[in-house]
C-alpha positions in Angstrom: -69.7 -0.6 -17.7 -66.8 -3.3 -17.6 -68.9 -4.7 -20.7 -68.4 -2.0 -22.8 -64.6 -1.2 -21.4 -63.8 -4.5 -22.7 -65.7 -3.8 -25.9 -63.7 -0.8 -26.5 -60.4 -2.1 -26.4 -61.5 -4.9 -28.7 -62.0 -2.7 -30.9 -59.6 -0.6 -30.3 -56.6 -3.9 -31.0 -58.8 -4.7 -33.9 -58.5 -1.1 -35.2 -54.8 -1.4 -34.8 -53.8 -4.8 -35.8 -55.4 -3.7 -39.3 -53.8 -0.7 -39.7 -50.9 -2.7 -39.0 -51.3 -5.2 -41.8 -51.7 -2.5 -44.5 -48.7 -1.0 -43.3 -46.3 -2.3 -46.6 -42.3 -1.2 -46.3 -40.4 -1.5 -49.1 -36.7 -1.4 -49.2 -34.7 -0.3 -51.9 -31.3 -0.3 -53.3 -28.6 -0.1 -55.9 -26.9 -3.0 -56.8 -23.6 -4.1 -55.0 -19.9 -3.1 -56.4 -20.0 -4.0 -60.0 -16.3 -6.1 -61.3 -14.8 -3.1 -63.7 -12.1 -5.6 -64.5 -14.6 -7.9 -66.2 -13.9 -7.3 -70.4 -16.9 -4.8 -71.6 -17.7 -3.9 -68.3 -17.4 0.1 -68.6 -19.8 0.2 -71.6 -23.5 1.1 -71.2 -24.7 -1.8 -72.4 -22.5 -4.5 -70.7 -23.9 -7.0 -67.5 -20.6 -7.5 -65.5 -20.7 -9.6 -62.1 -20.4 -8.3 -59.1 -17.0 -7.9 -57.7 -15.6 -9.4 -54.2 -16.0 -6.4 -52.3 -19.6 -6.5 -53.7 -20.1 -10.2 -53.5 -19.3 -9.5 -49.6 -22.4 -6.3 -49.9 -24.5 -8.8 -50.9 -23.7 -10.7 -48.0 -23.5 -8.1 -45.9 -27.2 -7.5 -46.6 -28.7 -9.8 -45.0 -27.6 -9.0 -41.5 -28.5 -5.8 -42.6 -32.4 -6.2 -42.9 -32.3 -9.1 -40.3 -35.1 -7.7 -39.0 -37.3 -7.6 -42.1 -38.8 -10.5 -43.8 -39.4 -9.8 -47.2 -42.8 -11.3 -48.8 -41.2 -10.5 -52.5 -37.7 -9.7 -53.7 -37.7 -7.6 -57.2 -34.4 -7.6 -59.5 -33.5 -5.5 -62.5 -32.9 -8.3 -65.7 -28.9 -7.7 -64.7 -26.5 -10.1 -63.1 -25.3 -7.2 -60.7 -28.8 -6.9 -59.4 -30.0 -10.1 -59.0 -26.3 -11.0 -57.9 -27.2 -8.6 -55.0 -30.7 -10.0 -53.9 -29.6 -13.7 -54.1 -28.6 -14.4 -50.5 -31.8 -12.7 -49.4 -33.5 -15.0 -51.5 -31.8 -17.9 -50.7 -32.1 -17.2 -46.9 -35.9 -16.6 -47.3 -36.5 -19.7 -50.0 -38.2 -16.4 -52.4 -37.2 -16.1 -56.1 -36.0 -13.1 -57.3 -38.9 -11.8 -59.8 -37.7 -9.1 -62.7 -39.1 -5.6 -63.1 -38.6 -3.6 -65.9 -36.4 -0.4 -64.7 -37.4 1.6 -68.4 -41.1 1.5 -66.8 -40.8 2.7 -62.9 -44.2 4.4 -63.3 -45.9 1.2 -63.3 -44.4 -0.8 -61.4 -44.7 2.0 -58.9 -48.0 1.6 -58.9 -48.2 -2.4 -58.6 -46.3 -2.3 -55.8 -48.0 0.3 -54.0 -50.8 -2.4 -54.2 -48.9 -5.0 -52.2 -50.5 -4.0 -49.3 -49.5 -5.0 -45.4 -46.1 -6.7 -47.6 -42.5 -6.5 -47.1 -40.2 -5.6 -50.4 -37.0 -6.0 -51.4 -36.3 -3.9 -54.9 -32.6 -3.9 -56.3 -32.2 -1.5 -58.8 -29.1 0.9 -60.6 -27.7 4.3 -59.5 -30.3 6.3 -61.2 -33.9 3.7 -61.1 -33.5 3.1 -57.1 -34.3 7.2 -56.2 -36.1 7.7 -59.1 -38.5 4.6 -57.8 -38.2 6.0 -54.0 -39.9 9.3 -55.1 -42.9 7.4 -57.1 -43.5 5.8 -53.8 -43.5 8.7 -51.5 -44.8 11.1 -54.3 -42.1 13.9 -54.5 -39.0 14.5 -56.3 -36.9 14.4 -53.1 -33.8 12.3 -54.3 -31.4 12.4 -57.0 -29.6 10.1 -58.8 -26.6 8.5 -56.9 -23.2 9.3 -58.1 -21.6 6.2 -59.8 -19.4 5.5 -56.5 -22.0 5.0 -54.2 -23.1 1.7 -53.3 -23.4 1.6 -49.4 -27.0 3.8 -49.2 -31.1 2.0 -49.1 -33.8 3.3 -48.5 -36.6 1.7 -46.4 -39.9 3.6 -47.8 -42.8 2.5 -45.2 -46.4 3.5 -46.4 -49.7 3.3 -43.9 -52.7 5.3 -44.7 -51.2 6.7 -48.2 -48.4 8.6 -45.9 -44.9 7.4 -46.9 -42.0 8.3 -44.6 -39.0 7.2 -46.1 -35.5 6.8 -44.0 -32.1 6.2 -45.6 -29.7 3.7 -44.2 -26.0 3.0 -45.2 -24.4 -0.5 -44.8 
């Protein structure tokens, strides 16, 4: 009897250990205070840094998600994104890959792949929610209004169930 007790939670602890490693959590969120001051930086098209009070965010961030360690950090191809990310990267020695924000679909999907990973995706006011509701499956958030920079979401997905929770820092 004590043979197959011990048996049972073996199995049992395997059972859960790998659930646990294809539990992936992926954490998401617009890019820092953008410098308005810098020349262009109102048009559509311009790349302006991040300002101080975003170069602080960006700080800021990493006590934020202390208790995450990311296995891959995604960027838009802007400065205000990867400006964002970069002490994360730094303080986890990971580079900062690109993702194209005109195709979220896919890169929806190739991250829903990563399984049992940690991911850190910097994004704009419109590409972070609409990537949230690719990964959870439902049209839950809308675009964030062009003042809000304090809000991420940390989207974790185990068995094909997301449950998403928002944080503000």
């Amino acid at each position: 009897m004590k043979k197959y007790a011990l048996l049972l939670i073996m199995t049992i602890g395997v059972l859960v250990g790998f659930v646990h490693a294809q539990t992936s959590t992926y954490i998401l969120l617009r890019h820092a205070e953008k410098d308005t001051s810098a020349a262009g930086a109102t048009m559509m098209k311009a790349d302006p840094p991040l300002s101080e009070q975003g170069k602080q965010r960006a700080e800021k961030l990493v006590q934020v998600l202390a208790n995450y360690t990311p296995d891959e950090i995604y960027s838009t191809n802007y400065i205000r994104t990867q400006s964002t990310v970069a002490p994360l990267s730094k303080k986890f020695n990971k580079s900062v890959e690109l993702y194209d924000n005109k195709n979220l679909k896919d890169f929806s999907e190739k991250l829903l792949q990563l399984k049992g990973k940690t991911v850190v995706v910097a994004g704009h006011s419109n590409t972070t929610p609409r990537l949230v509701n690719l990964l959870i499956g439902e049209n839950r958030y809308p675009d964030l209004d062009e003042r809000v920079y304090d809000l991420l979401w940390i989207v974790t997905v185990a068995g094909g169930k997301a449950e998403v929770r928002e944080v503000r820092y």
